[in-house]
C-alpha positions as CSV (number, residue, x, y, z in Angstrom):
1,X,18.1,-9.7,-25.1
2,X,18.9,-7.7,-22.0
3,X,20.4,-3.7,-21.9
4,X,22.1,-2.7,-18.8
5,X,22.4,0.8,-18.0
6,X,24.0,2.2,-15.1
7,X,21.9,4.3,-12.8
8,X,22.6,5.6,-9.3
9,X,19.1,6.0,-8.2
10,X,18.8,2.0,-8.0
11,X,21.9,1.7,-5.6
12,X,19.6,2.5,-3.0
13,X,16.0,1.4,-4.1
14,X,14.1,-1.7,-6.5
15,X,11.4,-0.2,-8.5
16,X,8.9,-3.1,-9.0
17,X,6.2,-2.3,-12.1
18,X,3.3,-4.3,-12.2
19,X,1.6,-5.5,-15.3
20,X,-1.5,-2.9,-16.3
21,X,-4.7,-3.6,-14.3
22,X,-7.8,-5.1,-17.0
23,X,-10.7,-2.9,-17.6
24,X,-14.1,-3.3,-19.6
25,X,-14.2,-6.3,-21.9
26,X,-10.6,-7.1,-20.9
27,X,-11.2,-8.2,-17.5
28,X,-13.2,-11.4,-18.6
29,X,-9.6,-12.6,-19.8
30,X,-7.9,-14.6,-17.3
31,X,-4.3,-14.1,-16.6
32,X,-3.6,-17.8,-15.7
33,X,-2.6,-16.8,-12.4
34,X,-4.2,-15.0,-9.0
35,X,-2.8,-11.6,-10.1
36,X,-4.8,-9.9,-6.5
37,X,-2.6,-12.9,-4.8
38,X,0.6,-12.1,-6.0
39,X,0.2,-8.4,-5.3
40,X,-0.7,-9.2,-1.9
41,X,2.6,-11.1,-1.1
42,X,4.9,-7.8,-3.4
43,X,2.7,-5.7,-0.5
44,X,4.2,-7.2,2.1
45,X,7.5,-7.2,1.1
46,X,8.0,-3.8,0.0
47,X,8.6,-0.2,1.4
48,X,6.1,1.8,-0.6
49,X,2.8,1.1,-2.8
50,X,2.2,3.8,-5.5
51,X,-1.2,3.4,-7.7
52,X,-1.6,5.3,-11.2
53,X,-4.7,7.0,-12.2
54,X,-4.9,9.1,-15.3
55,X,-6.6,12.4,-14.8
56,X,-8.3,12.0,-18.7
57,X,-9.6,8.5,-18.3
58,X,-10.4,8.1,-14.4
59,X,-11.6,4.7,-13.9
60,X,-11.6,2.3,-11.2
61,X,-12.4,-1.2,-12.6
62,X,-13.7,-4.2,-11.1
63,X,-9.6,-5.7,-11.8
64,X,-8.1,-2.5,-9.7
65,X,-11.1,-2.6,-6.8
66,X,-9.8,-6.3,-6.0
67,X,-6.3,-4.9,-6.6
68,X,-6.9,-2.6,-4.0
69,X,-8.9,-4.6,-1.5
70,X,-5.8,-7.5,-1.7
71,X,-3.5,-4.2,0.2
72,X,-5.7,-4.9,3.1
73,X,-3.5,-3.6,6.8
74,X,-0.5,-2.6,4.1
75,X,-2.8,1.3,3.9
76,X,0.3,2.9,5.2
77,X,2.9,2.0,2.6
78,X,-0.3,3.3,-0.1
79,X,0.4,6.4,-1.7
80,X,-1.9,7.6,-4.9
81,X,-0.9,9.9,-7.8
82,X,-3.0,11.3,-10.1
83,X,-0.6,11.4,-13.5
84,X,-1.4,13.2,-16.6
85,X,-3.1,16.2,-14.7
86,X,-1.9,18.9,-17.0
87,X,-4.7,17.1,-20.0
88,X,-7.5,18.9,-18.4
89,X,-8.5,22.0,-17.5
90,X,-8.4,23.5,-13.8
91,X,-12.0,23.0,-13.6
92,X,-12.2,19.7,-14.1
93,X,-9.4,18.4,-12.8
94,X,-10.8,19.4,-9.6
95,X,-13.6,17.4,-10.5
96,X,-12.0,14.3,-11.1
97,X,-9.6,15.1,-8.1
98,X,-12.7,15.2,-6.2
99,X,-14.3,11.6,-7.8
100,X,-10.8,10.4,-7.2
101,X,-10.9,10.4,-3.4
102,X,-14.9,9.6,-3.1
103,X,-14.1,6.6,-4.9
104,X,-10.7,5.9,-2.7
105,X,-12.9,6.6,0.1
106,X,-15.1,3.8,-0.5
107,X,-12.8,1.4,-1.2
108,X,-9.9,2.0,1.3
109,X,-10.8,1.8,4.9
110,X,-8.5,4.0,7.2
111,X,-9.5,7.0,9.3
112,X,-6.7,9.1,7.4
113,X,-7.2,10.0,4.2
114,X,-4.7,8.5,1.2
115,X,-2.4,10.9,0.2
116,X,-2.8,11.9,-3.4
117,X,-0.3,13.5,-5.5
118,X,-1.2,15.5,-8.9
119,X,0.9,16.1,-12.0
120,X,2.0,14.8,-15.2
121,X,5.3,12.7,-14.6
122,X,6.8,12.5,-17.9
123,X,9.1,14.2,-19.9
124,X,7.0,15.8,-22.6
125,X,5.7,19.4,-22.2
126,X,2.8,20.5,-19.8
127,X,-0.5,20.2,-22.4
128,X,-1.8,22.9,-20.3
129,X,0.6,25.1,-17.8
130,X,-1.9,26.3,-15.5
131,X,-1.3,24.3,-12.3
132,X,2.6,24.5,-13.2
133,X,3.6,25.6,-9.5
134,X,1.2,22.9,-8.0
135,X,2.6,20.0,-10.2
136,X,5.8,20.8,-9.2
137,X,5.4,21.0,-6.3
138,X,3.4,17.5,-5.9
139,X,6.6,16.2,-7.6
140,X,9.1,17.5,-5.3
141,X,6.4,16.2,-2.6
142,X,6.6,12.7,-3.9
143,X,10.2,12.6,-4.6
144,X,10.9,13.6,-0.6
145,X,8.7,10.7,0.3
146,X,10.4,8.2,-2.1
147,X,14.3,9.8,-1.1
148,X,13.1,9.1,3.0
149,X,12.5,5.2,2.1
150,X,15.7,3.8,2.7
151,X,16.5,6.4,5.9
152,X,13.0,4.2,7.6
153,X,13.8,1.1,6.3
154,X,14.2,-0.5,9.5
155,X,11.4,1.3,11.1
156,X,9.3,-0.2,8.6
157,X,10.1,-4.0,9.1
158,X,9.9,-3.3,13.2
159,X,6.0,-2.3,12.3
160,X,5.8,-5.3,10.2
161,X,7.1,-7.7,12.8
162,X,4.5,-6.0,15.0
163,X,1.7,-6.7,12.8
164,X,3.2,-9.9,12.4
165,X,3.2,-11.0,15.8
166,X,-0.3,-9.4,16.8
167,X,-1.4,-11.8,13.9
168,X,0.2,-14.5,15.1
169,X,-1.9,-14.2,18.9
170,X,-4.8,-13.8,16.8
171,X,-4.3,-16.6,14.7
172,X,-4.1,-18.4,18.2
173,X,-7.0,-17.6,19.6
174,X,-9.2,-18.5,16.3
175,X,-7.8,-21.8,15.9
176,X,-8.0,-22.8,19.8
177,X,-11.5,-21.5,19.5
178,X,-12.4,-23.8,16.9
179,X,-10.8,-26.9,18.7
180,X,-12.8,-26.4,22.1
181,X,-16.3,-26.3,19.9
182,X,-15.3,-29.7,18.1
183,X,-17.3,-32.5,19.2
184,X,-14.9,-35.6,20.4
185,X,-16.8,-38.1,18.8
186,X,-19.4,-38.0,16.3
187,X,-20.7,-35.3,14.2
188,X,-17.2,-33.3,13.0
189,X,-18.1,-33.0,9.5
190,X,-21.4,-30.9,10.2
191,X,-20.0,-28.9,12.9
192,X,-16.8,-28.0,10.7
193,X,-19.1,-26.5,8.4
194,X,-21.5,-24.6,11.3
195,X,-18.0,-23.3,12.4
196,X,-16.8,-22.6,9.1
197,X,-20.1,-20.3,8.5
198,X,-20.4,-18.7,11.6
199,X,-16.6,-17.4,11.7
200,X,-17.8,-13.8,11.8
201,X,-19.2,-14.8,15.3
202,X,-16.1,-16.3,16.3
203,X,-14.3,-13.2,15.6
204,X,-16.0,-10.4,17.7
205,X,-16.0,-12.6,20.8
206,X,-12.9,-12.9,20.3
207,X,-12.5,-9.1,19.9
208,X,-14.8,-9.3,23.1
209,X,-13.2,-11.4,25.3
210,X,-9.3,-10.2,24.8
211,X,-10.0,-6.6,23.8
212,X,-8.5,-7.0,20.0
213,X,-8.6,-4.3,17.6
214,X,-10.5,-5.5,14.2
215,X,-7.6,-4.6,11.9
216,X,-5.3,-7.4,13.7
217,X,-7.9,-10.2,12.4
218,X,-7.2,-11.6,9.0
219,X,-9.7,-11.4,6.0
220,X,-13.0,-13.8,6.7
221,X,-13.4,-14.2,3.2
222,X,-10.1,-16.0,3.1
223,X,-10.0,-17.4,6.7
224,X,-13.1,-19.2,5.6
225,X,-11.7,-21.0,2.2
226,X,-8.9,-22.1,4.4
227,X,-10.3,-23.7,6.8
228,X,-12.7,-25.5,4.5
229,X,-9.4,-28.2,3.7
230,X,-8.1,-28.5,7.2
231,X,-8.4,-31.2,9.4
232,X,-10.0,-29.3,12.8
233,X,-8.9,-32.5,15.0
234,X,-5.2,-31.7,14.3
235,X,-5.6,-28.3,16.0
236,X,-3.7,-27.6,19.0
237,X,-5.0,-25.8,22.3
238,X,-3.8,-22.4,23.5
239,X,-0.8,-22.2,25.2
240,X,-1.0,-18.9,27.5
241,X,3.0,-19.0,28.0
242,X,3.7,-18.3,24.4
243,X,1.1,-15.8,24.5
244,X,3.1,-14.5,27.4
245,X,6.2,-14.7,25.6
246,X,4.6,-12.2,22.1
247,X,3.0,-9.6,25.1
248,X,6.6,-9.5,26.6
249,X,8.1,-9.0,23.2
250,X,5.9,-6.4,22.2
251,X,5.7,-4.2,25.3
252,X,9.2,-4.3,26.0
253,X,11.3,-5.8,23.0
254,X,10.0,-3.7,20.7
255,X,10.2,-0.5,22.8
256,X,14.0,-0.7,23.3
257,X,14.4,-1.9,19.4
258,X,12.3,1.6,18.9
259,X,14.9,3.2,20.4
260,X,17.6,1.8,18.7
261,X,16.5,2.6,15.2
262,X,15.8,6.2,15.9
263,X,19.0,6.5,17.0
264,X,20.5,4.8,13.7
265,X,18.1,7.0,11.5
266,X,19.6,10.0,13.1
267,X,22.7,9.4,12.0
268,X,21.9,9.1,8.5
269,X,21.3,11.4,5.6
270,X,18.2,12.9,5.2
271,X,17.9,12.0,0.9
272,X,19.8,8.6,0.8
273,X,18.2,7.9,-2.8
274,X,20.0,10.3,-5.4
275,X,20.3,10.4,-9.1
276,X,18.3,10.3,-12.3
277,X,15.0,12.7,-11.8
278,X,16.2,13.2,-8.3
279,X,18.9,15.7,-9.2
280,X,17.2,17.1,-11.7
281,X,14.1,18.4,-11.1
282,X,15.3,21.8,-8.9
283,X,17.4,22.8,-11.8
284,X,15.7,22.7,-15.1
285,X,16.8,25.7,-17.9
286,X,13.4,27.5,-17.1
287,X,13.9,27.5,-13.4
288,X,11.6,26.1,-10.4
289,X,8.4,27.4,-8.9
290,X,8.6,31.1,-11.4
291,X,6.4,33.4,-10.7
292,X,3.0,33.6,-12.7
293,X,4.2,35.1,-16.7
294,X,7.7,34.3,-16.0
295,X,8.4,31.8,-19.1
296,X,4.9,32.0,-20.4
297,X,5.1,29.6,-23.5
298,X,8.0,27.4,-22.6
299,X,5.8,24.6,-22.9
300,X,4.5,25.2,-26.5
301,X,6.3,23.6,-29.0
302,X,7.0,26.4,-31.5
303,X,9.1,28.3,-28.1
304,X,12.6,29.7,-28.9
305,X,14.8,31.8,-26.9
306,X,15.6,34.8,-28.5
């Protein structure tokens, strides 16, 4: 059984929901699947990464840490919101707001700091108005954000082909590291494993020796269960003319594409996604952004217009 309903906002983005993240007792079900896995290949595929919190129940589980973790070098597509914010009072809301981002803080790794928006994104009234102008605000916030997606697009997959391809030299130097400390003859088995161990070593002389940035290295943790089922004699050696060939790409290639996409965004409109809640949140019957007292009650149920 399928409904189809027409909807303009969906011309020009995919809305992808994930299935709720486990908690408690919960999480000692398994899902029959690597649910962190299959939200690591969504992240790099798509344009934007929102995660839901609820203001009343503000809980990061052991399910959502790994959830988190597994968006690893995808932090810029990661935006936060903090639904359900009109539940609590002012007071605490800043409290959990505050837990909210030491917890973030712990978990995501980037010098910026995750932008988090606060509201209560639904269509029943506010439970308490208070923070009315700072909701809607944070909504029109998020909205801008999710109307510029398709105007970057392009911009986007050029910084994924970068990450790519600095990835790809990486990947290089690991594996030709590996093959020169591979014994010809005897002993393979044991010195696989030494290698295997020691691939934290591997990796910051390799940060040493050609000046790469930590955040270009893939996860140890998964580099190291990898490895473990490969065949170490079937690596190849580095070959510095395809290295050349990524350098040349990246400090010129990618400079004049740079160009070239600027100059396409330019010529496009500045809110390509329209539609839906994207029309209609500037022009509700009660008005946007009132003054303090100006339609004090709309939000209570018993409220008529006289």
């Amino acid at each position: 059984m399928c409904a189809q309903l027409p909807n303009p906002v969906l011309d020009s983005i995919s809305i992808i929901d994930t299935p709720g993240i486990l908690s408690g007792e919960k999480q000692r079900i398994s899902r029959g699947y690597d649910f962190a896995a299959v939200l690591e290949w969504f992240a790099e595929r798509v344009d934007r990464i929102i995660l839901l919190f609820d203001a009343h129940k503000l809980d990061i589980s052991d399910e959502f840490s790994e959830v988190i973790k597994a968006l690893k070098n995808h932090e810029d597509k990661i935006r936060v919101v903090l639904n359900k914010a009109d539940q609590i009072e002012t007071q605490q809301l800043m409290r959990v707001y505050g837990a909210l981002m030491w917890s973030l803080g712990k978990i995501i790794n980037t010098p910026e700091v995750v932008r988090v928006y606060i509201g209560s994104f639904w269509s029943h009234p506010l439970l308490i108005p208070d923070n009315r102008k700072l909701f809607e605000a944070e909504e029109q916030d998020l909205f801008k954000d999710i109307q510029s997606l398709p105007r970057n697009a392009a911009l986007r997959k050029l910084n994924d082909l970068i990450k790519r391809a600095r990835l790809a030299k990486v990947h290089a130097y690991i594996i030709s590291s590996l093959k020169k400390e591979m014994p010809n003859v005897f002993g393979k088995e044991s010195k696989k494993k030494e290698l295997v161990n020691n691939l934290g070593e591997i990796y910051q002389k390799i940060e040493r020796e050609h000046q790469i940035s930590p955040g270009d290295f893939p996860s140890l943790r998964k580099m190291q269960e990898l490895l473990q089922t490969q065949d170490f004699s079937k690596f190849q050696a580095l070959k510095p003319k395809l290295l050349d060939t990524v350098d040349d790409m990246l400090a010129n290639d990618i400079a004049r594409l740079m160009v070239m996409v600027r100059q396409e965004e330019s010529l496009m409109p500045s809110q390509v996604v329209k539609g839906g809640a994207f029309d209609g949140t500037m022009n509700g019957p009660f008005g946007h952004g009132y003054g303090e007292g100006a339609g004090e009650g709309i939000d209570d149920v018993e409220w008529v217009v006289g």
